[in-house]
PDB file of N, CA, C and O in Angstrom:
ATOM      1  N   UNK A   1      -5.830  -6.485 -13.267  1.00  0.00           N
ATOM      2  CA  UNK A   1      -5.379  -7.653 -12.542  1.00  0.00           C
ATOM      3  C   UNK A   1      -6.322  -7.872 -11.369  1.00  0.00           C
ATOM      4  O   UNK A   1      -6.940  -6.953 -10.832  1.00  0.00           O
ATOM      5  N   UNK A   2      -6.419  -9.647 -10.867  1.00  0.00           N
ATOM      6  CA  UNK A   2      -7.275  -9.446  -9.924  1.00  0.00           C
ATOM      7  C   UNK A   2      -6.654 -10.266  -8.888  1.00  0.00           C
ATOM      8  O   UNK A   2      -6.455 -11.461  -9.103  1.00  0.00           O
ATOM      9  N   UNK A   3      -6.291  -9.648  -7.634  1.00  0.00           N
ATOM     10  CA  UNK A   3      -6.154 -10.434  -6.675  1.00  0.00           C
ATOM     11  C   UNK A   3      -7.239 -10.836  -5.311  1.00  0.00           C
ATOM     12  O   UNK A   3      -8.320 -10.362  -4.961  1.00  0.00           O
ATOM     13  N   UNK A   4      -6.372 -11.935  -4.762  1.00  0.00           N
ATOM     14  CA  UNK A   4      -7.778 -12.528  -3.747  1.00  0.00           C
ATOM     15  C   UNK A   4      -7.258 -11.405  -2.605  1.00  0.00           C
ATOM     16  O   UNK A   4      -8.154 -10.845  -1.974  1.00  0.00           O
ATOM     17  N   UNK A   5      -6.211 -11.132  -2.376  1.00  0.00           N
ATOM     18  CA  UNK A   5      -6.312 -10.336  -1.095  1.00  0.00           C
ATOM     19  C   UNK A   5      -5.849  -9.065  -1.268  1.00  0.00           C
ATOM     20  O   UNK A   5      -5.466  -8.710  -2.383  1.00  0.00           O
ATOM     21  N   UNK A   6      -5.824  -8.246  -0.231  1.00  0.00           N
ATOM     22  CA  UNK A   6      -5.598  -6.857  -0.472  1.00  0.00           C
ATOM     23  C   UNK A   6      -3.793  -6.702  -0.924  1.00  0.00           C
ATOM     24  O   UNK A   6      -3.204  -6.251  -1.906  1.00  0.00           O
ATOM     25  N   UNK A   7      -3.399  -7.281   0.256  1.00  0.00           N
ATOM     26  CA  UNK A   7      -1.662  -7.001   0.169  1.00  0.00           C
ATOM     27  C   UNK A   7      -1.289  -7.071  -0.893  1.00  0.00           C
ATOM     28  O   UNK A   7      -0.506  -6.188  -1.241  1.00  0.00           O
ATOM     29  N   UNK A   8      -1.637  -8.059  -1.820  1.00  0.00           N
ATOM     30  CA  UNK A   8      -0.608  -8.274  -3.231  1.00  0.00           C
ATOM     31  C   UNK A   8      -1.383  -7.250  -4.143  1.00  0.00           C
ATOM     32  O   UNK A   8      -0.803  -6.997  -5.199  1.00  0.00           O
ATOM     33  N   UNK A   9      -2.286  -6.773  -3.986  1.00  0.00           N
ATOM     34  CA  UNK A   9      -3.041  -5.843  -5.070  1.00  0.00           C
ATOM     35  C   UNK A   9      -2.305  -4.657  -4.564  1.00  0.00           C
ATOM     36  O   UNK A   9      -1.765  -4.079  -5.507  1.00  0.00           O
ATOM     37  N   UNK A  10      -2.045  -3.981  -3.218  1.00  0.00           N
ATOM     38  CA  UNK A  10      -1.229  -2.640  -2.942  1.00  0.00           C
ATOM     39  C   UNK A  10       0.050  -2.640  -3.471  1.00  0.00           C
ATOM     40  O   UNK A  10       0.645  -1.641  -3.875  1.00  0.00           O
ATOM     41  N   UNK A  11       0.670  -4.342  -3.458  1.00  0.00           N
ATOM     42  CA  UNK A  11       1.625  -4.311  -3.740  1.00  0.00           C
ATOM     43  C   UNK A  11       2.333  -3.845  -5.239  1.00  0.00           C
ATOM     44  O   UNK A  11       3.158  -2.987  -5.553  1.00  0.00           O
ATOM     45  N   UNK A  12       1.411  -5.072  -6.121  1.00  0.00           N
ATOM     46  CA  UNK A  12       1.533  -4.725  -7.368  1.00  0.00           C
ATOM     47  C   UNK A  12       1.235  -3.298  -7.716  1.00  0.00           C
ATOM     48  O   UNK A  12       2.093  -2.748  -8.406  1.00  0.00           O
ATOM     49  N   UNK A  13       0.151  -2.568  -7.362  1.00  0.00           N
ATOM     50  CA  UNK A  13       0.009  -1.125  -7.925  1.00  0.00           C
ATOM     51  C   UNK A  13       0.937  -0.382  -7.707  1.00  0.00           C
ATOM     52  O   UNK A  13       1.427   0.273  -8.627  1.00  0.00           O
ATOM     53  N   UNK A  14       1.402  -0.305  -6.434  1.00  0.00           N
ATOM     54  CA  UNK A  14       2.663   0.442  -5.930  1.00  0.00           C
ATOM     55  C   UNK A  14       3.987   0.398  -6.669  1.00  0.00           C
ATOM     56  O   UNK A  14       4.661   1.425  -6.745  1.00  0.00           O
ATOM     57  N   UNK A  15       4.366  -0.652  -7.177  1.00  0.00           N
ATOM     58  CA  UNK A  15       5.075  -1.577  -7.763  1.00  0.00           C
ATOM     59  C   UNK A  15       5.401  -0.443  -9.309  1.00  0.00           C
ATOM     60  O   UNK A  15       6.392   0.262  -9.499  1.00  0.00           O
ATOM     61  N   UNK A  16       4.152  -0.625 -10.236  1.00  0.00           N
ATOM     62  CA  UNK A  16       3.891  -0.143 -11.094  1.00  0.00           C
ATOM     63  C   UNK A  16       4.256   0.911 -11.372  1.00  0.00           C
ATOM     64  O   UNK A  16       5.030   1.373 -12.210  1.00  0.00           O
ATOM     65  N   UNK A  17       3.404   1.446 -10.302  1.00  0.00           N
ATOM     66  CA  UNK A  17       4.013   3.318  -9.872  1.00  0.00           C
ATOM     67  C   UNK A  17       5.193   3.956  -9.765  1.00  0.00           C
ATOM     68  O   UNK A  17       5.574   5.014 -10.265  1.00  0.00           O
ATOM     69  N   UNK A  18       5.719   3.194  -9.059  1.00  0.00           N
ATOM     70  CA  UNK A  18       7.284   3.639  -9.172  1.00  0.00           C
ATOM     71  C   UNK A  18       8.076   2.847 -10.106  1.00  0.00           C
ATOM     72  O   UNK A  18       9.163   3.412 -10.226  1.00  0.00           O
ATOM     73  N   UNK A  19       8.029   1.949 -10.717  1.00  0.00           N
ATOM     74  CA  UNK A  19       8.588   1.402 -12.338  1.00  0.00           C
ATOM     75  C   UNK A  19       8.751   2.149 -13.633  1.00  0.00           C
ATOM     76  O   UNK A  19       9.605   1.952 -14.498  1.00  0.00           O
ATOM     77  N   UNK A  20       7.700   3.118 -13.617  1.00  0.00           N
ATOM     78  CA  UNK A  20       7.657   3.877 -14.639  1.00  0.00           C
ATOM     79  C   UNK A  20       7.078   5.413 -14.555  1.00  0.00           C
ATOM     80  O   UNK A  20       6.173   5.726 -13.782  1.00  0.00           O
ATOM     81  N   UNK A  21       7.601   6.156 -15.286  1.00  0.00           N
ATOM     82  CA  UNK A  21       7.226   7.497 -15.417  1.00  0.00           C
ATOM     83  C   UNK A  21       5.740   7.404 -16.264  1.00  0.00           C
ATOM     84  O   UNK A  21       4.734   8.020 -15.912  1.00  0.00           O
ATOM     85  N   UNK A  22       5.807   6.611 -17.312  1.00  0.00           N
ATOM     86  CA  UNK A  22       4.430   6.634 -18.185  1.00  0.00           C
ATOM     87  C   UNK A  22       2.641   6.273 -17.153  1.00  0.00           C
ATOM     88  O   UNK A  22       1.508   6.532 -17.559  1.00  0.00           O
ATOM     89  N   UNK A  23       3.009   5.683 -15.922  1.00  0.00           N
ATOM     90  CA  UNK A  23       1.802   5.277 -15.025  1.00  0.00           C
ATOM     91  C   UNK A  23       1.784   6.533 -13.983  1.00  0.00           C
ATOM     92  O   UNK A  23       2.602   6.643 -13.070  1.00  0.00           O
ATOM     93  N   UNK A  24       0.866   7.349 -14.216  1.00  0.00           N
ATOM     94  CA  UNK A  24       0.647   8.560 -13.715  1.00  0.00           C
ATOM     95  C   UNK A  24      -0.489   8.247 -12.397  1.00  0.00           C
ATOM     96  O   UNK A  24      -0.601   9.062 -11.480  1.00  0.00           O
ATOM     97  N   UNK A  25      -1.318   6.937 -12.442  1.00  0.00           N
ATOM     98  CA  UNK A  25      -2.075   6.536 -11.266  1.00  0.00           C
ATOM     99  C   UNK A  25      -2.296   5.553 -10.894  1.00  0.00           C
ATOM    100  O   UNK A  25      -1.119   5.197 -10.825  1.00  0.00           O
ATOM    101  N   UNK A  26      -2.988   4.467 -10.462  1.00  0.00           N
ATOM    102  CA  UNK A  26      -3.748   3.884 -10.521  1.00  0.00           C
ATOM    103  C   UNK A  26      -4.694   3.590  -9.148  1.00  0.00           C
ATOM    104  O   UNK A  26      -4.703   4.205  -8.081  1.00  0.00           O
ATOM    105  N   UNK A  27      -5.473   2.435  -9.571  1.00  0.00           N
ATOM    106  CA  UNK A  27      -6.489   2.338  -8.098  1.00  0.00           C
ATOM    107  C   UNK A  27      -6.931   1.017  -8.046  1.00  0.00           C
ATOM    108  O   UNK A  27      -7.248   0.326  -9.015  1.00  0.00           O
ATOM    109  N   UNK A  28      -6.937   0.636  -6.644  1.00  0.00           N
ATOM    110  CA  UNK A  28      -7.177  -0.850  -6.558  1.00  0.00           C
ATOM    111  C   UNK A  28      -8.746  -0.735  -5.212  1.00  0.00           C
ATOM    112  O   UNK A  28      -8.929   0.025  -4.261  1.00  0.00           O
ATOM    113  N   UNK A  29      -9.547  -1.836  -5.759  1.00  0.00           N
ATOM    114  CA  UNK A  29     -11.095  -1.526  -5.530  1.00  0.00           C
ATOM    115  C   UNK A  29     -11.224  -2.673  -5.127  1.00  0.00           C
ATOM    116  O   UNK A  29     -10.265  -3.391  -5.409  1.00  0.00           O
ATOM    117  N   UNK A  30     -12.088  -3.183  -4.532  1.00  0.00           N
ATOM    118  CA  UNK A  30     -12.960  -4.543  -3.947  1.00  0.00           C
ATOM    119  C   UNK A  30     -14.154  -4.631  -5.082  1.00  0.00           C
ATOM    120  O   UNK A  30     -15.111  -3.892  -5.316  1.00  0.00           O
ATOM    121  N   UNK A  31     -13.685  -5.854  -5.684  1.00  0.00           N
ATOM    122  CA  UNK A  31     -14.611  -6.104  -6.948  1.00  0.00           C
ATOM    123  C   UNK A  31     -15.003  -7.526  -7.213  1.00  0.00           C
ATOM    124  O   UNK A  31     -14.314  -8.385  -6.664  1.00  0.00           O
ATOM    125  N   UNK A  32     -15.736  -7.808  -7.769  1.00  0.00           N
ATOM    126  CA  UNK A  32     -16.388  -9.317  -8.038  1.00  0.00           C
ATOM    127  C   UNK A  32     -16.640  -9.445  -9.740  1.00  0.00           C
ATOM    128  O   UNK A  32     -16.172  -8.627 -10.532  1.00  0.00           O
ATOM    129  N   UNK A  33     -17.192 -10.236 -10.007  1.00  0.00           N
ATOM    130  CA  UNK A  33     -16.573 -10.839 -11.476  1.00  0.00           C
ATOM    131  C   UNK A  33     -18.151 -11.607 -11.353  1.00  0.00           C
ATOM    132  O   UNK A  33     -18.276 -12.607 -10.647  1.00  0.00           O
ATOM    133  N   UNK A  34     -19.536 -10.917 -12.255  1.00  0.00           N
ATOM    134  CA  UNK A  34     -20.271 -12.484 -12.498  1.00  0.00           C
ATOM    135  C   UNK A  34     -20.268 -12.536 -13.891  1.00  0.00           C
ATOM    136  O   UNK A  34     -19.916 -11.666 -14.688  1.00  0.00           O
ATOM    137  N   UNK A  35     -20.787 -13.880 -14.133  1.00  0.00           N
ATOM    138  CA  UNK A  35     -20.845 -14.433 -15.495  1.00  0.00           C
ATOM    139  C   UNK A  35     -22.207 -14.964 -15.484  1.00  0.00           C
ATOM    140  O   UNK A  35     -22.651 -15.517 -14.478  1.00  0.00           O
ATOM    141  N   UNK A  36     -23.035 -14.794 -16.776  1.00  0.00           N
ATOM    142  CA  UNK A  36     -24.580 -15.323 -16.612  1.00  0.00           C
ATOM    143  C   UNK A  36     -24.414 -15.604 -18.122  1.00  0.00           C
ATOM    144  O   UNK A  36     -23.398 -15.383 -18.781  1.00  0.00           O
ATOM    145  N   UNK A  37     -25.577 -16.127 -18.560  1.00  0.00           N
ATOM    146  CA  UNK A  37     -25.729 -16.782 -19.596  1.00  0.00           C
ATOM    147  C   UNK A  37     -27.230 -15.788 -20.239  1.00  0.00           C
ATOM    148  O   UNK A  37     -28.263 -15.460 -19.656  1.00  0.00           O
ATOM    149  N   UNK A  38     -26.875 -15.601 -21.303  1.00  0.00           N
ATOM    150  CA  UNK A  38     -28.276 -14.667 -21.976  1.00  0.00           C
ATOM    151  C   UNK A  38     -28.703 -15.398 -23.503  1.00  0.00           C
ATOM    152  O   UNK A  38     -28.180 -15.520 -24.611  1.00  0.00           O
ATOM    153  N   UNK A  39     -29.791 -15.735 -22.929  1.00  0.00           N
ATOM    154  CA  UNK A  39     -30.057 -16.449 -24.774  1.00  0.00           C
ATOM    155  C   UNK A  39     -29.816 -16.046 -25.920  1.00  0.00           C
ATOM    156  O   UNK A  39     -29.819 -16.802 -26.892  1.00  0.00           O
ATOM    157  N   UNK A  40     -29.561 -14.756 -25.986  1.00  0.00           N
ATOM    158  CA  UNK A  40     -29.483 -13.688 -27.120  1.00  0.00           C
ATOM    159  C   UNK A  40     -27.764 -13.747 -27.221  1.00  0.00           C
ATOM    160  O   UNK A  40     -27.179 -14.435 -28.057  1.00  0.00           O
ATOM    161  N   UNK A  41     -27.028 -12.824 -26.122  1.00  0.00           N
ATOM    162  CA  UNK A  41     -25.456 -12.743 -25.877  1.00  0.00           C
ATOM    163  C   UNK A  41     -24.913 -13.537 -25.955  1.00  0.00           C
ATOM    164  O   UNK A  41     -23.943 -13.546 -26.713  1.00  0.00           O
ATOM    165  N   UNK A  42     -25.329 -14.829 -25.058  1.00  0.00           N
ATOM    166  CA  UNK A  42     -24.528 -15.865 -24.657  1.00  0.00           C
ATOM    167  C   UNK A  42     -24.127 -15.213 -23.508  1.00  0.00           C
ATOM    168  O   UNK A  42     -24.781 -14.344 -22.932  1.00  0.00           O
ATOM    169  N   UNK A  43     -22.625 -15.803 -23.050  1.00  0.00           N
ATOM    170  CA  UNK A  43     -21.916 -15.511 -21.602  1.00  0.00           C
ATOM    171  C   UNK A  43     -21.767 -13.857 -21.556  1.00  0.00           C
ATOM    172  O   UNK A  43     -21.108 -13.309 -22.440  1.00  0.00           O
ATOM    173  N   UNK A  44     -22.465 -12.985 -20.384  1.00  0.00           N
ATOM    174  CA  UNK A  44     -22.412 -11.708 -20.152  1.00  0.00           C
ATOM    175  C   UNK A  44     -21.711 -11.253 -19.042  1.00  0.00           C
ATOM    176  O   UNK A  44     -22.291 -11.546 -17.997  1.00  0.00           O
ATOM    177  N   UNK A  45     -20.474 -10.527 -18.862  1.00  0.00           N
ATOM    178  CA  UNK A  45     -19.846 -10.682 -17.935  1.00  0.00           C
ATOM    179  C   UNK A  45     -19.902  -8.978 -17.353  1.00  0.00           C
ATOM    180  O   UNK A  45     -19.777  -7.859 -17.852  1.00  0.00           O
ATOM    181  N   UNK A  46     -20.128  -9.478 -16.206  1.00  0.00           N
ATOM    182  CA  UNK A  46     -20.583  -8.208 -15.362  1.00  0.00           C
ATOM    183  C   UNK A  46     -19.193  -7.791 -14.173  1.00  0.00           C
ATOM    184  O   UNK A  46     -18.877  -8.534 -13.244  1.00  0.00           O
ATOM    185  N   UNK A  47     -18.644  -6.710 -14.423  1.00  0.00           N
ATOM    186  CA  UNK A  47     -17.894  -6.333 -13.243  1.00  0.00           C
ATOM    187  C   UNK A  47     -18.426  -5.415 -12.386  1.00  0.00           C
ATOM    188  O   UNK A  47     -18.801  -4.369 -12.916  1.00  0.00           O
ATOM    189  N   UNK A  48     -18.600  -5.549 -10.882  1.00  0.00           N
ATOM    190  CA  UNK A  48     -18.999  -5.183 -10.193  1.00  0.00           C
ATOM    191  C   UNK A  48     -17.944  -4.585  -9.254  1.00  0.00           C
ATOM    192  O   UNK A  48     -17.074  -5.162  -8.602  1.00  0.00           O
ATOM    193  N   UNK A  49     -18.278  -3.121  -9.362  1.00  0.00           N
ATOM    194  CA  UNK A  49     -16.829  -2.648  -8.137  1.00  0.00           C
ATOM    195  C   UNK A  49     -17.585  -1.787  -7.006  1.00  0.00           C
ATOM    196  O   UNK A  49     -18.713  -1.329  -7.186  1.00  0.00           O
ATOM    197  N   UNK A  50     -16.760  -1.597  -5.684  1.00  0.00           N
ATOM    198  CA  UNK A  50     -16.690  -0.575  -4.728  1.00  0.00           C
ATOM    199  C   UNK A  50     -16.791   0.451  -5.201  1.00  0.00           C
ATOM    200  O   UNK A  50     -16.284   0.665  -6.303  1.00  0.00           O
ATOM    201  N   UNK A  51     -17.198   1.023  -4.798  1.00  0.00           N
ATOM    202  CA  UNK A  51     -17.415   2.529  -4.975  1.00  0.00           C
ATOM    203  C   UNK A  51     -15.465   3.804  -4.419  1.00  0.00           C
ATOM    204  O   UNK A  51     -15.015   4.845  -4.897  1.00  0.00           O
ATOM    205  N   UNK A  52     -14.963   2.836  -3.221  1.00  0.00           N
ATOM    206  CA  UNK A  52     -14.153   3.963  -2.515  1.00  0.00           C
ATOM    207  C   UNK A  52     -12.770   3.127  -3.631  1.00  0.00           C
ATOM    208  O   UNK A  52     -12.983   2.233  -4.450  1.00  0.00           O
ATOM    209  N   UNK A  53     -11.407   3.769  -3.313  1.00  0.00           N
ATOM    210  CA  UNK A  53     -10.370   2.881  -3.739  1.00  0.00           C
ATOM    211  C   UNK A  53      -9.619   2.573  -2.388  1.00  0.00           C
ATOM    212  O   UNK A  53      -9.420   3.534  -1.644  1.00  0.00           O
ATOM    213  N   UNK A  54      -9.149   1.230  -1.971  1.00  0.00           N
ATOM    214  CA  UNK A  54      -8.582   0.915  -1.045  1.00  0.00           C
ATOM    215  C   UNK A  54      -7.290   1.393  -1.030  1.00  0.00           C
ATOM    216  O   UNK A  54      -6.989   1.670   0.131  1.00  0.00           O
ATOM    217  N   UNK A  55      -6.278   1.643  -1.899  1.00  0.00           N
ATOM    218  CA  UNK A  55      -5.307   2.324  -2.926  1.00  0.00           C
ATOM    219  C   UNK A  55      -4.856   3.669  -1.461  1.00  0.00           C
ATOM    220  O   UNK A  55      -5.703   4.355  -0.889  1.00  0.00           O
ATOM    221  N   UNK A  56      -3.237   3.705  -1.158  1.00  0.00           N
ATOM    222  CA  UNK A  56      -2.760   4.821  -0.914  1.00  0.00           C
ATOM    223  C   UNK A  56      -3.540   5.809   0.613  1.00  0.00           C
ATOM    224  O   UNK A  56      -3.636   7.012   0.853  1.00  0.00           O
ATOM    225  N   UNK A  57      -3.850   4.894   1.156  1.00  0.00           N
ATOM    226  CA  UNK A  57      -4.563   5.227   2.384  1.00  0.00           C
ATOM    227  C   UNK A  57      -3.293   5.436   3.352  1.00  0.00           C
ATOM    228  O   UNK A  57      -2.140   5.192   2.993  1.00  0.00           O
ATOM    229  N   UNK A  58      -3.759   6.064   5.013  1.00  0.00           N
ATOM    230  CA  UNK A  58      -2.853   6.446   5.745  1.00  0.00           C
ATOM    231  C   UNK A  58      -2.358   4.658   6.480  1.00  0.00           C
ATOM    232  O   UNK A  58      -1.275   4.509   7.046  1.00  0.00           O
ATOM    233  N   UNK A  59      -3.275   3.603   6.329  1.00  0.00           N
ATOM    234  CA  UNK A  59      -2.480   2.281   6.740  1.00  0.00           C
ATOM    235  C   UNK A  59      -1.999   1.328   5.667  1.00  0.00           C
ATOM    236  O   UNK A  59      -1.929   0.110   5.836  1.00  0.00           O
ATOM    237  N   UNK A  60      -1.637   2.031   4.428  1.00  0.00           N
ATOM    238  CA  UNK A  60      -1.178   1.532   3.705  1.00  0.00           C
ATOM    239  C   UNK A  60       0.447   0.450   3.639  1.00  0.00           C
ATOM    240  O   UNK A  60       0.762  -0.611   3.100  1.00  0.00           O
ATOM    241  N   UNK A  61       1.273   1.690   4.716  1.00  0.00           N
ATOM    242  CA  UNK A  61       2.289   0.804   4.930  1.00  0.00           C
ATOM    243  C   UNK A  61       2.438  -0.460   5.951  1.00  0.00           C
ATOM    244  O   UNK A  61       3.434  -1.132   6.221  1.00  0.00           O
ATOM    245  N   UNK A  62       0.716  -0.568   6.555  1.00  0.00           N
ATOM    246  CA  UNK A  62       0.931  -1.956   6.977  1.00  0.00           C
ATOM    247  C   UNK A  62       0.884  -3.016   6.644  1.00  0.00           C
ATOM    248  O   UNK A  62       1.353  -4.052   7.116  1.00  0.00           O
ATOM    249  N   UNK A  63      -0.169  -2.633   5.112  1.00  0.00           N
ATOM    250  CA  UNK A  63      -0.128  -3.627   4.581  1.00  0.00           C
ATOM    251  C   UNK A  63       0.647  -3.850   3.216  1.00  0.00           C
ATOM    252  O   UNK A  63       0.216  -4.556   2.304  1.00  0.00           O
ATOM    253  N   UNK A  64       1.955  -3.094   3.190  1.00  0.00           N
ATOM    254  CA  UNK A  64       3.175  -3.763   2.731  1.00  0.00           C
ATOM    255  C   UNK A  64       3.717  -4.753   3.655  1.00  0.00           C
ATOM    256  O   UNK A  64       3.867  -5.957   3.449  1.00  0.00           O
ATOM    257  N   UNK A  65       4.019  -4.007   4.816  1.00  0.00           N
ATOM    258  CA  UNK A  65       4.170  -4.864   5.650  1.00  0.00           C
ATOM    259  C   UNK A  65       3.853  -6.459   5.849  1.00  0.00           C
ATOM    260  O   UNK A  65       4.640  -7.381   6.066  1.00  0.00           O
ATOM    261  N   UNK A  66       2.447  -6.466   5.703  1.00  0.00           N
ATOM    262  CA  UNK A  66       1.628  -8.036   5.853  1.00  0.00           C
ATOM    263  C   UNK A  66       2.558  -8.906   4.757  1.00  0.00           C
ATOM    264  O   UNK A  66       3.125  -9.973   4.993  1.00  0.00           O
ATOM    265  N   UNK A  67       2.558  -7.950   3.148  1.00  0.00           N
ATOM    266  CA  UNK A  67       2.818  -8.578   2.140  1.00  0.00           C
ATOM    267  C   UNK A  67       4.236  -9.212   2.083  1.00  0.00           C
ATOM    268  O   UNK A  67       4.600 -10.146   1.368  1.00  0.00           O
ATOM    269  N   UNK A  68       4.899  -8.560   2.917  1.00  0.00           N
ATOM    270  CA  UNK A  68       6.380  -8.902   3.139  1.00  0.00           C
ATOM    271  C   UNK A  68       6.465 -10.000   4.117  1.00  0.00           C
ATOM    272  O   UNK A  68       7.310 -10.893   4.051  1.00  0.00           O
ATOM    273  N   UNK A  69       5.569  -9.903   5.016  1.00  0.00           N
ATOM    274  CA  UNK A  69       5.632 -11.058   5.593  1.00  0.00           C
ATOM    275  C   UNK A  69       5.285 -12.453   5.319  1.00  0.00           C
ATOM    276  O   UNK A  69       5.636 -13.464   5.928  1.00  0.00           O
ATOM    277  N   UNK A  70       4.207 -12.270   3.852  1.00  0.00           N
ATOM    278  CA  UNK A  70       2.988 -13.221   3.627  1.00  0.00           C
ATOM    279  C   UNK A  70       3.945 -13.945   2.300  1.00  0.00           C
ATOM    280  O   UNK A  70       3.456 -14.865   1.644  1.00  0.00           O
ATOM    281  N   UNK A  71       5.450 -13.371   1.984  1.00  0.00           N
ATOM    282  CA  UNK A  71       5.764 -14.072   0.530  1.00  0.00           C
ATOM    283  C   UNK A  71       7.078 -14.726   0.987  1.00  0.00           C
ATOM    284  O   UNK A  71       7.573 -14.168   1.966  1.00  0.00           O
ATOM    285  N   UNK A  72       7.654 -15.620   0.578  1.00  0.00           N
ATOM    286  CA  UNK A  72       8.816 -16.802   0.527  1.00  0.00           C
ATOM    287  C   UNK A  72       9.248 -17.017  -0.109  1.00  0.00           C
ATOM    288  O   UNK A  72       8.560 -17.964  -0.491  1.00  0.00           O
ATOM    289  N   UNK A  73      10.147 -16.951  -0.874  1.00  0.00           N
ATOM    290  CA  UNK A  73      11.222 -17.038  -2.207  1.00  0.00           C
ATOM    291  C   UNK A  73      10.942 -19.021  -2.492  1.00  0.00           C
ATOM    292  O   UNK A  73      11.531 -19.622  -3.390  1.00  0.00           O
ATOM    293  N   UNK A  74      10.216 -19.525  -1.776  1.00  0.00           N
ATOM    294  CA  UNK A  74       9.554 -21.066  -2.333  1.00  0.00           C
ATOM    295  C   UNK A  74       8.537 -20.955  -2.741  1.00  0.00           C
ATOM    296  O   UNK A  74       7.978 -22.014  -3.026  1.00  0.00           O
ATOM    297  N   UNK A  75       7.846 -19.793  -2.959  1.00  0.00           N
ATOM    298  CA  UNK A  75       6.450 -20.111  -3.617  1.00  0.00           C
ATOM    299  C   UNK A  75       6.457 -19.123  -4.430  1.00  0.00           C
ATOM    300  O   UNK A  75       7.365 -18.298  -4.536  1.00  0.00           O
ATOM    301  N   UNK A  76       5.241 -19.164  -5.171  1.00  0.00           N
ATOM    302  CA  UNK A  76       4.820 -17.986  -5.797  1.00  0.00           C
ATOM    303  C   UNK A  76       3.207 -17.378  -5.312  1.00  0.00           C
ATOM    304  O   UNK A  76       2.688 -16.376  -5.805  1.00  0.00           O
ATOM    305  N   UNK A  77       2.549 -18.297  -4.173  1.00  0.00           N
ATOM    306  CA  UNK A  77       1.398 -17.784  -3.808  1.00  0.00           C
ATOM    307  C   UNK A  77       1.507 -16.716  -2.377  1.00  0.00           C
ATOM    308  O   UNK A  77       2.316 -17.064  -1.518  1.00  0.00           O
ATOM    309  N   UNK A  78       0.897 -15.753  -2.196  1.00  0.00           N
ATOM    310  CA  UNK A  78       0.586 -14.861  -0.963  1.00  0.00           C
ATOM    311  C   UNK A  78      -0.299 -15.319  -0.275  1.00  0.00           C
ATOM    312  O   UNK A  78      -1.445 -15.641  -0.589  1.00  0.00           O
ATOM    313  N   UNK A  79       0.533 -15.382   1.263  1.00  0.00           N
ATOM    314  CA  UNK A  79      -0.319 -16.239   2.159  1.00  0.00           C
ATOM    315  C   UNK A  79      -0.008 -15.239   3.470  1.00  0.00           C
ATOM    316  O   UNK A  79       1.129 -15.156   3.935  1.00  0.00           O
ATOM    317  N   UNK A  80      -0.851 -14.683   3.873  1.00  0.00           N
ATOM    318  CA  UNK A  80      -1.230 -13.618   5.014  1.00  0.00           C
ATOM    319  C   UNK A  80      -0.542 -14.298   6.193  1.00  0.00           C
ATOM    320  O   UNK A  80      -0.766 -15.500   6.332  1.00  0.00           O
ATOM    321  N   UNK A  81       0.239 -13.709   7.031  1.00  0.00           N
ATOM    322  CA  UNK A  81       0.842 -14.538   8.092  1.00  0.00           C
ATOM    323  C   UNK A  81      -0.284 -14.892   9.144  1.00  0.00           C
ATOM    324  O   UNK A  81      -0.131 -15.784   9.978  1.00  0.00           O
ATOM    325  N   UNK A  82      -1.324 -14.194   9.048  1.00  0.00           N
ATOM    326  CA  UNK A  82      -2.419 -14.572  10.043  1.00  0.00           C
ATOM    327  C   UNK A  82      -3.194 -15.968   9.435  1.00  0.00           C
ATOM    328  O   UNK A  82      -4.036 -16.409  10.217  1.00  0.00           O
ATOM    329  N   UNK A  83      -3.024 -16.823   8.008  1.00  0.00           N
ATOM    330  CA  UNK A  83      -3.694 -17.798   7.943  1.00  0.00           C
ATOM    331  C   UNK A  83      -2.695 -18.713   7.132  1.00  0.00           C
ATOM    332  O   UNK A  83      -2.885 -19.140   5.993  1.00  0.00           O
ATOM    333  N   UNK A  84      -1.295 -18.989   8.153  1.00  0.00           N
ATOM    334  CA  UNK A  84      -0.711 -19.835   7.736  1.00  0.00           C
ATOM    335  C   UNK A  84      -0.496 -20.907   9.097  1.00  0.00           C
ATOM    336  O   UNK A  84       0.125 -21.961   8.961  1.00  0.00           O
TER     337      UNK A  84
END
């Protein structure tokens, strides 16, 4: 899954984690997505990730926090309380 901001990506993984016994980890990374064109391939799609995982850090519960603040039972988009 790919989200634009951090909060809903901690969220969802976290989410996951405790939903089920069968998800033993996971990890959420700062990643980009290109697409190029190869005469041979056609469309070649390149994922590009971070090296660290942002995932389960010691300020993790702030940014549940953010996420709780950033969602509204009228929408379905996450909007950071700092850019509303």
């Amino acid at each position: 899954m790919f989200f634009h901001d951090l909060e809903p990506a901690l969220a969802f993984g976290r989410a996951g984690r405790m939903s089920s016994v069968d998800i033993r980890g996971y990890g959420v990374f700062a990643a980009a997505r290109e697409i190029r064109f190869d005469e041979r391939l056609g469309d070649v799609v390149t994922l590009h990730l971070t090296g660290g995982n942002l995932d389960r850090k010691p300020d993790e519960a702030n940014a549940l926090t953010r996420w709780l603040a950033g969602v509204t039972p009228e929408s379905s988009h996450f909007a950071p309380p700092d850019r509303r």
